[in-house]
KOLGUMAR-500470 format. One record per residue (C-alpha): residue in three letters; x, y, z; residue number from 1. Coordinates in Angstrom, 2 decimals. Layout:
{'ALA' {X Y Z} NUM}
...
END
This chain:
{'UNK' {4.18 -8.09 6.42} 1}
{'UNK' {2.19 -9.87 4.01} 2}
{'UNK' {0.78 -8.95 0.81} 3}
{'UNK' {-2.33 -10.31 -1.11} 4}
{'UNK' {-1.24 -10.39 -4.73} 5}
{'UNK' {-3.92 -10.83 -7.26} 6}
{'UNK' {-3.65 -12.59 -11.19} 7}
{'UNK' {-5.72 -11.91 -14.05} 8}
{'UNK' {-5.16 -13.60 -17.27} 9}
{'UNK' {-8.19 -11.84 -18.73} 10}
{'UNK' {-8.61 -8.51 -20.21} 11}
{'UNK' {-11.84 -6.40 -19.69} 12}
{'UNK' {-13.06 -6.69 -23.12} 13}
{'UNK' {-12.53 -10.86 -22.29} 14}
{'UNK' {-9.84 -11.38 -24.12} 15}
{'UNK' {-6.71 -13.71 -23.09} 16}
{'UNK' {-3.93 -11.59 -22.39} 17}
{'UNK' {-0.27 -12.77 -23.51} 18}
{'UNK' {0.87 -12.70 -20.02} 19}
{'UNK' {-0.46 -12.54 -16.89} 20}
{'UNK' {-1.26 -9.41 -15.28} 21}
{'UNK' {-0.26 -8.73 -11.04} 22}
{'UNK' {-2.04 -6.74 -9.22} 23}
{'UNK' {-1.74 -5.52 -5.31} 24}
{'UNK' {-4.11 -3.19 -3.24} 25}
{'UNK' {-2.49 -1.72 -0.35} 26}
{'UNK' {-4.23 1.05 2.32} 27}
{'UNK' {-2.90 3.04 5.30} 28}
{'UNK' {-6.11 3.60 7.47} 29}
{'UNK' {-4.00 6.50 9.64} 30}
{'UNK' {-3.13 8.75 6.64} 31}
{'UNK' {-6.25 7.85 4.40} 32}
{'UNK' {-4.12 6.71 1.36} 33}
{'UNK' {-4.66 3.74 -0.72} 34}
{'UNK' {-3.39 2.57 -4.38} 35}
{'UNK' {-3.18 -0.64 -6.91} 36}
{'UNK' {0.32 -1.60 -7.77} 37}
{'UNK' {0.03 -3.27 -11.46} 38}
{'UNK' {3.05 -5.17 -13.24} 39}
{'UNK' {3.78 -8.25 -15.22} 40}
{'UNK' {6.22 -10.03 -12.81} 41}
{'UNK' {4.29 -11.05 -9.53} 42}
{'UNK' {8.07 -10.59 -7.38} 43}
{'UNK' {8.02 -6.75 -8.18} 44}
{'UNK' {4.50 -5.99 -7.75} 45}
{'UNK' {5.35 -7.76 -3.79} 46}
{'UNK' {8.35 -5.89 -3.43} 47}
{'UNK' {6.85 -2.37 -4.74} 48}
{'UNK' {3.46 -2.95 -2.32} 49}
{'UNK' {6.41 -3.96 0.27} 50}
{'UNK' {8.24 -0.96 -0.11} 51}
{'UNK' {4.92 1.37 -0.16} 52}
{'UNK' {3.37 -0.08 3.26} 53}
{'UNK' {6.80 0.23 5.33} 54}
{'UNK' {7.42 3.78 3.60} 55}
{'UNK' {3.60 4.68 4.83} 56}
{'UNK' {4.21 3.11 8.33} 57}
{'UNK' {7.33 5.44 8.52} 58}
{'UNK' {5.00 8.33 7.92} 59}
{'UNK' {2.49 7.13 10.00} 60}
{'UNK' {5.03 6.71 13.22} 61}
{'UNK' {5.87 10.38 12.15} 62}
{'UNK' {2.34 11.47 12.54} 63}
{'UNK' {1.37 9.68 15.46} 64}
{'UNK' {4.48 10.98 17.46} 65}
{'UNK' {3.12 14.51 16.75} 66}
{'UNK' {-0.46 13.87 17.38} 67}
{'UNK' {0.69 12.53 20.67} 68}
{'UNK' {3.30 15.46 21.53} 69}
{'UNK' {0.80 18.15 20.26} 70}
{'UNK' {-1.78 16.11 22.93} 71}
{'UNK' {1.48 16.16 25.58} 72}
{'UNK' {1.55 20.21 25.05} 73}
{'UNK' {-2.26 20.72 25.00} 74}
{'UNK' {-2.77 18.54 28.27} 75}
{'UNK' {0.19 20.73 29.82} 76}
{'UNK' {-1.77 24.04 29.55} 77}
END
């Protein structure tokens, strides 16, 4: 799993921060969720997105195994 990590060295007002700033944007299509993991040190924002996609793929796996045994059940009727 890959992750696109972004780097801005300028504030919004235009200004030159003191240190870079790392951004991430991660999604889950399946559950809906996104979010933008921020932080100073470009190995933790990768680890943090990291840890966020495989903990939404968990959930995901979760909720596609009941969408397919509630389908299992219907289909059984």
């Amino acid at each position: 799993m890959q992750v696109r990590i972004n780097v801005d060295h300028w504030t919004p007002a235009g200004r030159r921060r003191s240190q870079p700033l790392y951004s991430a944007f991660v999604r889950n299509e399946f559950l809906g969720k996104e979010c933008v993991i921020k932080g100073v040190d470009r190995e933790t924002v990768e680890r943090k997105s990291i840890d966020k996609l495989n903990a939404w793929a968990l959930q995901e796996s979760n909720g596609r195994a009941r969408v397919n045994a509630e389908a299992a059940f219907e289909g059984s009727l």
